[in-house]
C-alpha positions in Angstrom: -6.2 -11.4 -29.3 -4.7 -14.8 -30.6 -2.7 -15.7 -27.6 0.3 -18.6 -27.8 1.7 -20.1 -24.7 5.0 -21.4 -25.4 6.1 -24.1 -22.2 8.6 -26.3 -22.2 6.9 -28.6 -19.7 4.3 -30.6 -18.5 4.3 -28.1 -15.4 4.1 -25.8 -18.3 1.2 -27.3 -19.7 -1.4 -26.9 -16.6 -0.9 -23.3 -16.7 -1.4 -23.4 -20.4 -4.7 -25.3 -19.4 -5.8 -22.7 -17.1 -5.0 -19.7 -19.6 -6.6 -21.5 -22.2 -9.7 -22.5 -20.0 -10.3 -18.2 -19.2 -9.0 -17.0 -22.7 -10.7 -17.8 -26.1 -8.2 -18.4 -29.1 -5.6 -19.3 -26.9 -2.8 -22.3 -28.0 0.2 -24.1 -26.0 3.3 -24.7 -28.1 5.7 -27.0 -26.3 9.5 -26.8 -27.2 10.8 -29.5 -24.8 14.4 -28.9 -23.9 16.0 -29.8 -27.0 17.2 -26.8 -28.8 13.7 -25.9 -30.3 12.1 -23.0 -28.8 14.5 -20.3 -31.0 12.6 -21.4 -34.0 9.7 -22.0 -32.3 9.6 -18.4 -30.1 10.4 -16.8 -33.9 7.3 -18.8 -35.4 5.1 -17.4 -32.4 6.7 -14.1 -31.6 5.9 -13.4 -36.1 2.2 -14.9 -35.6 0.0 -14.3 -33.2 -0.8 -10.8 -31.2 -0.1 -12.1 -27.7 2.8 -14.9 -26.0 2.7 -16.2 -22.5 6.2 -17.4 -21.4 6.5 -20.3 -19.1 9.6 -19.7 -17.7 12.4 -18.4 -16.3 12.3 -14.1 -17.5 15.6 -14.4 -18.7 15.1 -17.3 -21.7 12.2 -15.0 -22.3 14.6 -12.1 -22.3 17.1 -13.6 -24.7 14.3 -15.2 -27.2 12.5 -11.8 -27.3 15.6 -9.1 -27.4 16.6 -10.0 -30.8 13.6 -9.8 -32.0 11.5 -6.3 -30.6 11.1 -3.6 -33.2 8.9 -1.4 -31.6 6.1 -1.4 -29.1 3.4 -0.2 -31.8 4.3 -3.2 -33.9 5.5 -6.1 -31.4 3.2 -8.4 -29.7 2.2 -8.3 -26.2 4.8 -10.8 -24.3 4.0 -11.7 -20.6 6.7 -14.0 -18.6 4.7 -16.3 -16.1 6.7 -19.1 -13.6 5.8 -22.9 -13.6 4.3 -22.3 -10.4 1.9 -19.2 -11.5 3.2 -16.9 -8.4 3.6 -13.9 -10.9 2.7 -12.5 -14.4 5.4 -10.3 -15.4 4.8 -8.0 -18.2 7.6 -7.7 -20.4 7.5 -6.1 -23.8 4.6 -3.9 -25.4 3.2 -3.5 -21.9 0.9 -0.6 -23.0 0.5 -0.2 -26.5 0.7 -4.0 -27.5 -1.7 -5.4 -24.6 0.8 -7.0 -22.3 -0.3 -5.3 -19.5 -3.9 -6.3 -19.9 -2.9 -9.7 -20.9 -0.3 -10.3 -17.8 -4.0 -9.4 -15.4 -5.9 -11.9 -17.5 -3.2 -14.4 -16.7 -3.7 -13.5 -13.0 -7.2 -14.3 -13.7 -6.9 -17.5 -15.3 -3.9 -18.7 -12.6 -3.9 -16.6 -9.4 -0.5 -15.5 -10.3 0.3 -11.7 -9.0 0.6 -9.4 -12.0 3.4 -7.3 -12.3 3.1 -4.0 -14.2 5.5 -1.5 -14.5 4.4 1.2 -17.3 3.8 4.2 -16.0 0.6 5.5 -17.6 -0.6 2.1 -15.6 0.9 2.1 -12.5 0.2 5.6 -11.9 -3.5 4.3 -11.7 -3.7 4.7 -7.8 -7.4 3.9 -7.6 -9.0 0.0 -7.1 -12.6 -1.3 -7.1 -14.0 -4.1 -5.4 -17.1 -6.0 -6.3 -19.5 -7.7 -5.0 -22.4 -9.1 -7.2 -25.2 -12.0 -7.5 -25.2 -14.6 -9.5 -26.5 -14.4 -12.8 -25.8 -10.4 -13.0 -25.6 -9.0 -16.5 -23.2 -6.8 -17.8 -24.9 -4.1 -18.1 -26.2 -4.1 -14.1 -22.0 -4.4 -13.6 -21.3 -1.4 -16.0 -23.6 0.9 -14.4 -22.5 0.2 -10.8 -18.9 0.6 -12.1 -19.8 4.0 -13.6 -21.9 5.3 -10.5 -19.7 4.5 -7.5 -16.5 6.1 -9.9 -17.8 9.2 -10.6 -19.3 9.7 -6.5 -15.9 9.2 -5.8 -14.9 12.2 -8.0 -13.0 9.6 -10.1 -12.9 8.9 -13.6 -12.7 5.1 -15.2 -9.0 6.4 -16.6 -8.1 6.3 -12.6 -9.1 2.8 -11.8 -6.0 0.4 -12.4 -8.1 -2.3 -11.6 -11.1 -4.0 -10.6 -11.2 -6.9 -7.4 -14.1 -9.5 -6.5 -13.8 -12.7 -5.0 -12.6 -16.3 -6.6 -16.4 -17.4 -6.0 -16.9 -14.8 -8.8 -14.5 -15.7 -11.8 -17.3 -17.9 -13.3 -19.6 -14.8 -13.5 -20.3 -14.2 -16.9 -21.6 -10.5 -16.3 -18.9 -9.3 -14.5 -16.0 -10.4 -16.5 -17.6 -9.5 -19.3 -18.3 -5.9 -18.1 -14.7 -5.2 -16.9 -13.7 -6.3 -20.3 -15.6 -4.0 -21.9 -14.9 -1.2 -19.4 -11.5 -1.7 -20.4 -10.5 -2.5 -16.8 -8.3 -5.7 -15.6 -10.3 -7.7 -12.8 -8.3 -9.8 -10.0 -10.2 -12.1 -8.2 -8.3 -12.8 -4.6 -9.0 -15.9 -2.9 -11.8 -16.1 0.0 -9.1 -17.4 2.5 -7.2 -14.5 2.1 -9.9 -12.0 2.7 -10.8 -13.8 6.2 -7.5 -13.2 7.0 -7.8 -9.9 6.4 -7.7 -7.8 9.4 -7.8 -4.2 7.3 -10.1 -1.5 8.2 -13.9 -2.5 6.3 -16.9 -2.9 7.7 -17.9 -7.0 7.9 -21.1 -8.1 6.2 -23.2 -10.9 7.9 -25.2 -11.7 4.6 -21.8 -12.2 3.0 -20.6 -14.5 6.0 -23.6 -16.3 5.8 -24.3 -16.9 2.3 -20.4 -17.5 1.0 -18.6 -17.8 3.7 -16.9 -14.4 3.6 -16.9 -11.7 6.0 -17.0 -9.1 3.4 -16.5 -8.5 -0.3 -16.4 -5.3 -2.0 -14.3 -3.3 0.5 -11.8 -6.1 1.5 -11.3 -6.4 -2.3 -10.8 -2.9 -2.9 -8.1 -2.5 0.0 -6.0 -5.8 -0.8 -6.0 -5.3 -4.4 -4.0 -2.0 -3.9 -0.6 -1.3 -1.6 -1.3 0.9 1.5 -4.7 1.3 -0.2 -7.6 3.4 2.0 -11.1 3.6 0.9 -12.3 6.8 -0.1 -16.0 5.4 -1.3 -16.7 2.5 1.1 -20.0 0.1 -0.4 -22.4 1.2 -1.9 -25.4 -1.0 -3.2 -26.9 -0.7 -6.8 -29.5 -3.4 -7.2 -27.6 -6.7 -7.8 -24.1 -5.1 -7.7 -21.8 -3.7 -4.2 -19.3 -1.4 -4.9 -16.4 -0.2 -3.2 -13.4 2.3 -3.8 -10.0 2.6 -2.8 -7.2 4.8 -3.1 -3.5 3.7 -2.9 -1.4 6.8 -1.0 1.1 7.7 0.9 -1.2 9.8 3.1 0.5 9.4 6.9 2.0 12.2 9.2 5.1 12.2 8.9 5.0 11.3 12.4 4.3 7.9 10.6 6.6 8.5 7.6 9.7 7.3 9.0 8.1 4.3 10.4 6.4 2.6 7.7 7.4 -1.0 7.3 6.2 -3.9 5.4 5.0 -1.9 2.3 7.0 -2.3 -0.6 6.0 1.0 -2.7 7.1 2.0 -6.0 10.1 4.1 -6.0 9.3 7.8 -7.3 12.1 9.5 -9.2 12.9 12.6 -7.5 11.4 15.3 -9.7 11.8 19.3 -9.9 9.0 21.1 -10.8 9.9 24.6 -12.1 7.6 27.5 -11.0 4.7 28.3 -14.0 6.1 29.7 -17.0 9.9 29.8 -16.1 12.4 27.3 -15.0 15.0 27.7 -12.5 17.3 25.2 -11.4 17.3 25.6 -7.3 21.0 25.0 -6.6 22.2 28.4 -8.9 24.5 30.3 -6.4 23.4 33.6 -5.4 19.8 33.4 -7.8 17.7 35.3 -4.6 20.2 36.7 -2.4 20.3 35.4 1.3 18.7 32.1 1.3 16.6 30.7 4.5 14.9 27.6 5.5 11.6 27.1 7.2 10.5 23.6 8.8 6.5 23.7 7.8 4.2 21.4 9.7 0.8 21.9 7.9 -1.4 20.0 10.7 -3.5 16.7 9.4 -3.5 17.8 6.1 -6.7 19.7 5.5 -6.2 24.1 5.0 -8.5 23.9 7.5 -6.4 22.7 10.0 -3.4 25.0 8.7 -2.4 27.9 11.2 -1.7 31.4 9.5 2.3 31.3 10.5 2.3 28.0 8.3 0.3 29.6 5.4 2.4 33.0 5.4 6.1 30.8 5.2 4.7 29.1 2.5 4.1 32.4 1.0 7.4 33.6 1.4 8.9 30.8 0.3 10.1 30.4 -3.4 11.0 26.8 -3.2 8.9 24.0 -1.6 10.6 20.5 -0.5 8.3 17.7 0.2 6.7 14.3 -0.2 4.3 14.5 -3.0 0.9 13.7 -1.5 1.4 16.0 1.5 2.3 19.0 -1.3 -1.1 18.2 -2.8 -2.9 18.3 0.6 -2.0 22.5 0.5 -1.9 22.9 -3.6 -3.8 25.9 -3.5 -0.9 27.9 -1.3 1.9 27.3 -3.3 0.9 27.7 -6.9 3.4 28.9 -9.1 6.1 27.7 -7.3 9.2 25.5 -7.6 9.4 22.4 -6.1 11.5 19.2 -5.0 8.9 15.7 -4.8 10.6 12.6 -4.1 9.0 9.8 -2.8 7.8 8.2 0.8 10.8 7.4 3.1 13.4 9.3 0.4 12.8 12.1 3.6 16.7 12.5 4.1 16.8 13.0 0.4 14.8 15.9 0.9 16.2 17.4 4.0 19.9 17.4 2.6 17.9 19.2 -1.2 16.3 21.9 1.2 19.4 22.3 2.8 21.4 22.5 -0.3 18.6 25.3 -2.0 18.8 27.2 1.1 23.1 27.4 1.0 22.4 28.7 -2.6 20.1 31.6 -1.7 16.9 30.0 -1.7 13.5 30.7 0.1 13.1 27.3 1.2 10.4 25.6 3.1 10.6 22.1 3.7 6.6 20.6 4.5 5.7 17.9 6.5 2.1 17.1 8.2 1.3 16.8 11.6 4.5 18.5 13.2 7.2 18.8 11.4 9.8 18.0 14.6 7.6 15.4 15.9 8.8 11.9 14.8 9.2 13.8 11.5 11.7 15.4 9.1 12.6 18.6 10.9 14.3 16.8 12.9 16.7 15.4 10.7 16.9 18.8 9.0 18.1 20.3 12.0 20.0 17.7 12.7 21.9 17.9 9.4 22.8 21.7 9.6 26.6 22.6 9.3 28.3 24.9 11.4 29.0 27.2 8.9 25.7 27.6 7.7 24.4 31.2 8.2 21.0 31.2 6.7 18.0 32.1 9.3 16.2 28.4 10.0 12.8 29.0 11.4 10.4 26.4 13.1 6.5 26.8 12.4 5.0 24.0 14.6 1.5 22.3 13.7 -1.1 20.1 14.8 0.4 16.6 15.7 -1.5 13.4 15.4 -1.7 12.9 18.7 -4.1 16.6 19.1 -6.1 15.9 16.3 -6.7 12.3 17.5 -7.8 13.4 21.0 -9.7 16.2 19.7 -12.4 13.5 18.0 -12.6 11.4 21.0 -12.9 13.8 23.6 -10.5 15.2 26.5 -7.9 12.1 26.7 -5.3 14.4 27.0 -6.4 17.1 29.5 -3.7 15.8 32.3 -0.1 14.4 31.6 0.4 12.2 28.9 2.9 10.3 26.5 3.2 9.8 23.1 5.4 6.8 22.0 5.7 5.5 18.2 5.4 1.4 18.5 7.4 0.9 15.5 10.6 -0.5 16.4 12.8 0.6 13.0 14.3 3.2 14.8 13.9 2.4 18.4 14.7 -1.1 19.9 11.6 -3.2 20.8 12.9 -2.9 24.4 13.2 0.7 24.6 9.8 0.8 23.4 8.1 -1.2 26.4 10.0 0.5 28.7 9.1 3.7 27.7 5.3 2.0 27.3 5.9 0.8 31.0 6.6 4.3 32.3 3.7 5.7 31.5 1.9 2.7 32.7 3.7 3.7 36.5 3.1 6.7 36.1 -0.9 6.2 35.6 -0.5 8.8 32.9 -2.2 9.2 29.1 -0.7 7.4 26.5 -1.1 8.1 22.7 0.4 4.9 20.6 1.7 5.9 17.4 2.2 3.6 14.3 0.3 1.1 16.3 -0.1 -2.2 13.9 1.4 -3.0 10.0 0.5 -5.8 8.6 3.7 -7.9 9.7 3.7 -6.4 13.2 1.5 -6.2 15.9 3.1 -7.5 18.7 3.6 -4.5 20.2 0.5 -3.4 20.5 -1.0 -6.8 21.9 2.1 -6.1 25.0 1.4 -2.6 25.5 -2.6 -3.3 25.7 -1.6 -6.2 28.2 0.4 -4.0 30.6 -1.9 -1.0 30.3 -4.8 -3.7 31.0 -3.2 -5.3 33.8 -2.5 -1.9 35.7 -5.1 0.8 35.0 -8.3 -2.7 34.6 -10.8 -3.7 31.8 -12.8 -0.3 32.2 -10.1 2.1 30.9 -11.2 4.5 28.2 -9.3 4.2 24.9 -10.0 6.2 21.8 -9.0 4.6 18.2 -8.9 7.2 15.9 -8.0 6.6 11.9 -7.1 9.4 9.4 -8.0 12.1 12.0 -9.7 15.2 10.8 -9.1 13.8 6.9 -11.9 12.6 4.7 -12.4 9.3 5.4 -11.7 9.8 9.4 -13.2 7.0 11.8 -12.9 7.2 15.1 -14.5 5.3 18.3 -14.1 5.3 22.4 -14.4 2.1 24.0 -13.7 0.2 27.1 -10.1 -1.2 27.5 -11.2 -4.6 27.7 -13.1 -4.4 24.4 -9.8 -2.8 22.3 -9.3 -6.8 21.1 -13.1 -6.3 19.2 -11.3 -3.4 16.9 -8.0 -4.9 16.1 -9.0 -5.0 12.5 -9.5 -1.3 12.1 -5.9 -0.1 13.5 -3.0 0.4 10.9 0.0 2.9 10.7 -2.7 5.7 9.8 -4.2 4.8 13.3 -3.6 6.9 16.4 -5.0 4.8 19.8 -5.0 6.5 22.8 -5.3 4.9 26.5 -6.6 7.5 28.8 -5.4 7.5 32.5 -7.6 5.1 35.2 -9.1 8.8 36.3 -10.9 9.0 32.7 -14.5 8.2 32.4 -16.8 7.5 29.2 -20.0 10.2 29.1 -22.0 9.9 26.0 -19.3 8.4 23.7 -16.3 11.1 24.7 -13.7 10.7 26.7 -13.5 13.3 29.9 -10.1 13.5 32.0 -10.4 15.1 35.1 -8.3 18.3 35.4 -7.6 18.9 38.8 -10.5 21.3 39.6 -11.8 20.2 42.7 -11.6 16.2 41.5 -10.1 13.5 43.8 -6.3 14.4 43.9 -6.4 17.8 42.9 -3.1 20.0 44.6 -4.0 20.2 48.7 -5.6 23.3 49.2 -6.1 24.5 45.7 -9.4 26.3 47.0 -8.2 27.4 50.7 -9.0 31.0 50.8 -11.7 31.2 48.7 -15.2 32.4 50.2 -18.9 32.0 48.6 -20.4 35.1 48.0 -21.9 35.6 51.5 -18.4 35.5 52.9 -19.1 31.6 54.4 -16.3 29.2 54.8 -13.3 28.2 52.5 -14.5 25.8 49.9 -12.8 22.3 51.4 -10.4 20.2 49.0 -12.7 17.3 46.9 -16.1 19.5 47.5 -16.1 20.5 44.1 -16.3 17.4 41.7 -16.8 17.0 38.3 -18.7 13.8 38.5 -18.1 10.6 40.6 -14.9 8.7 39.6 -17.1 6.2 38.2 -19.8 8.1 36.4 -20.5 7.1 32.8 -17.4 4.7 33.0 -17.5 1.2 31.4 -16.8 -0.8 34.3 -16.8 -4.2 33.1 -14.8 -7.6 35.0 -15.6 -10.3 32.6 -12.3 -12.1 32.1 -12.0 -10.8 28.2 -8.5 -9.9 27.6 -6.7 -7.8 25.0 
């Protein structure tokens, strides 16, 4: 692709340099600010295949209107700033290149590409690279292909490639992404440091390049909300890594999602197979109803039958698009509502709406649908005078299928509080946190850490630290009973050692000071005959050769130390 960078200043000119330095055939035309760059956009826009605008979109804008024909004909136009911060694909995004050409600019200038073509951004997979030097392009191609198709991916699904800045001088690997068809963004090594996303640090890469990882870092940050669904893998000289970019939370996490800028889905009905029917046509079914689905963590192994046999009865489904393809194979056939992540009182209101109009409605959330989560609101937002039957089918919150992988955290009282403070004050919050710290009871933390706030996590730790000491069990649990779960039990004092693995998809739980650590699991004391069970919960009861009452405390299930992590080393959370 002949490329022409049209500037209009020196500032212009250095990015110029740096596009011309990564891209072969590449030219600056200058215009200066003296009436020139009409004729000098129409000369460049008529001769070469791609432009790269330095400047402000809208000059670009105005230059390029009068001039587009049509996107199988016009040349591939990307808009850049003086300062590189972003490569904007404007015109011909798909067809003429300027999508591919606005990630080679990123390449050449660190700038942030920004795509918005929807064949491309619907791409929601990313690969991250690692690779020695001097690795051909064959060794890259091979890697690319194996780790894809383990994944159960194709190379149509990856909207990008990721390695580090160390790498852009690597002749194999840029020249195997190119031929792959692929864009590659190579993200600086400060930035992966800073990191604190959940991937598994490499020494070798710490040592040798002063990173503390490189394939699955790369992976995560070069997608929004990205999780890894094929962490690294090794083929000879090349380290691959896979990512997916979802929306895949409870929706006891849904309404709490912050910091994440993601792009804005259309809300689209999608008419049962074979016939279309618009869901708002008065009196199509008869008497409508409504029922508030909570399908558990997401798996139809997790499902209970009351949720499977309302989704059966159901002729209309209402939900957020990744959690309808978590149950796919119970509702085929059927009409739905998707709109995107956080559009949830979008969807209540639409359910409600079907439901006035004689629909079989059921509205699906994971985890529980009342807890933290749309049902709420959709009960919430009933009328008076709405007579259809509203029915509740409860499933497994995050907090159940948390514990559930770490043991018996929750056998005894406990508390679940969301630490996102969108919708509850930060006070609120750590008072509620400080109850259950008087109260010596449980505690599962919801929407823990995003990647602007963690500050309530580092108080609650402190105050659960200070009162229950550094021994406390806690159990950190990620995308329970999904796929890619990860879970761990550790000592309270050592929670500060995990920080990078907990996100919004993370459920931690802090287990009473009665809780004890036996072989990686967490076991809370019921009652039965442990220290502080109800006085004279066994008075009454004989052995077997009609001796004396069995005393309060004689039965024990273990020493209220045993197994426990007791550890008084100063390290705080």
């Amino acid at each position: 692709m002949r490329i022409a960078v049209l500037t209009l200043d020196a500032a212009g000119g250095e990015v110029a340099g740096e596009i011309a330095a990564w891209l072969p055939d590449t030219v600056e035309l200058r215009s200066g600010r003296d009436g020139a760059l009409p004729n000098l956009f129409l000369r460049a826009f008529a001769g070469y295949e791609g432009l790269v605008c330095v400047m402000a979109c809208g000059i670009a804008v105005r230059m390029a209107g009068p001039l587009a024909k049509s996107k199988f004909s016009d040349p591939a136009v990307v808009v850049v700033d003086g300062a590189a911060r972003f490569a904007i694909s404007l015109l011909s995004g798909h067809e003429g290149g300027a999508n591919r050409l606005a990630y080679e600019v990123a390449a050449a200038t660190g700038a942030e590409p920004v795509v918005t073509t929807g064949t491309d951004t619907k791409r929601l997979a990313t690969i991250g690279i690692g690779c020695r030097k001097g690795v051909s392009i064959d060794e890259v191609k091979s890697a690319v292909t194996a780790a894809t198709s383990e994944a159960g991916l194709k190379i149509s699904d990856l909207r990008h490639g990721a390695s580090i800045r160390l790498k852009r001088g690597e002749a194999g690997l840029v020249g195997a992404f190119r031929e792959l068809g692929i864009p590659l963004l190579f993200i600086p090594e400060d930035e992966i440091n800073r990191y604190d996303g959940p991937y598994v640090p490499s020494g070798a890469a710490e040592r040798n390049i002063g990173v503390r990882a490189v394939a699955e870092p790369c992976a995560l940050l070069a997608g929004r909300r990205a999780r890894l669904v094929f962490p690294k893998r090794i083929y000879g000289p090349v380290t691959v890594a896979v990512a997916i970019e979802d929306g895949g939370v409870d929706d006891q996490e849904e309404m709490a999602l912050e910091s994440v800028i993601e792009p804005t889905r259309e809300p689209v009905v999608e008419p049962a197979i074979g016939e279309w029917k618009h869901p708002l046509l008065s009196g199509m079914l008869g008497t409508g109803s409504l029922a508030i689905v909570g399908i558990g963590p997401g798996g139809l192994d997790h499902i209970t039958r009351a949720a499977e046999k309302a989704l059966g009865s159901a002729d209309f489904i209402v939900g957020y698009g990744f959690y309808l393809d978590l149950i796919a194979p119970l509702i085929v056939g059927k009409e739905r509502f998707v709109s995107s992540m956080r559009a949830e009182a979008e969807r209540a209101e639409y359910a409600l709406d079907a439901a006035r109009k004689g629909r079989r409605v059921a509205v699906v959330a994971s985890g529980d649908a009342c807890v933290y989560g749309i049902g709420g609101l959709a009960l919430e937002r009933l009328r008076d005078d709405d007579a259809f039957p509203v029915t509740v089918v409860p499933g497994i919150t995050a907090a159940n299928s948390a514990a559930s992988l770490v043991g018996s955290p929750l056998a005894n009282d406990y508390m679940v509080v969301s630490l996102s403070d969108i919708m509850t004050d930060r006070e609120t919050i750590l008072r509620r946190v400080r109850a259950a710290v008087d109260s010596d009871i449980a505690i599962a933390l919801y929407n823990p850490k995003s990647r602007s706030r963690g500050e309530l996590l580092d108080e609650s730790l402190r105050l659960l630290l200070d009162a229950r000491g550094p021994g406390t069990p806690v159990g950190i649990v990620r995308n329970a009973l999904r796929p890619d779960q990860a879970s761990r039990v550790c000592a309270l004092c050592e929670v500060n050692r995990h920080l990078g693995e907990i996100d919004m998809f993370t459920v931690v739980i802090v287990a009473s000071s009665r809780s004890t650590i036996r072989h990686d699991r967490i076991l809370t004391p019921r009652g039965y005959g442990a220290a502080g069970n109800q006085k004279g919960m066994y008075e009454g009861i004989k052995d077997h050769h009609g001796g004396p009452a069995v005393r309060d405390g004689d039965l024990r299930l273990g020493s209220g130390t045993e197994g426990r992590i007791e550890v008084d080393d100063g390290i705080g959370v």
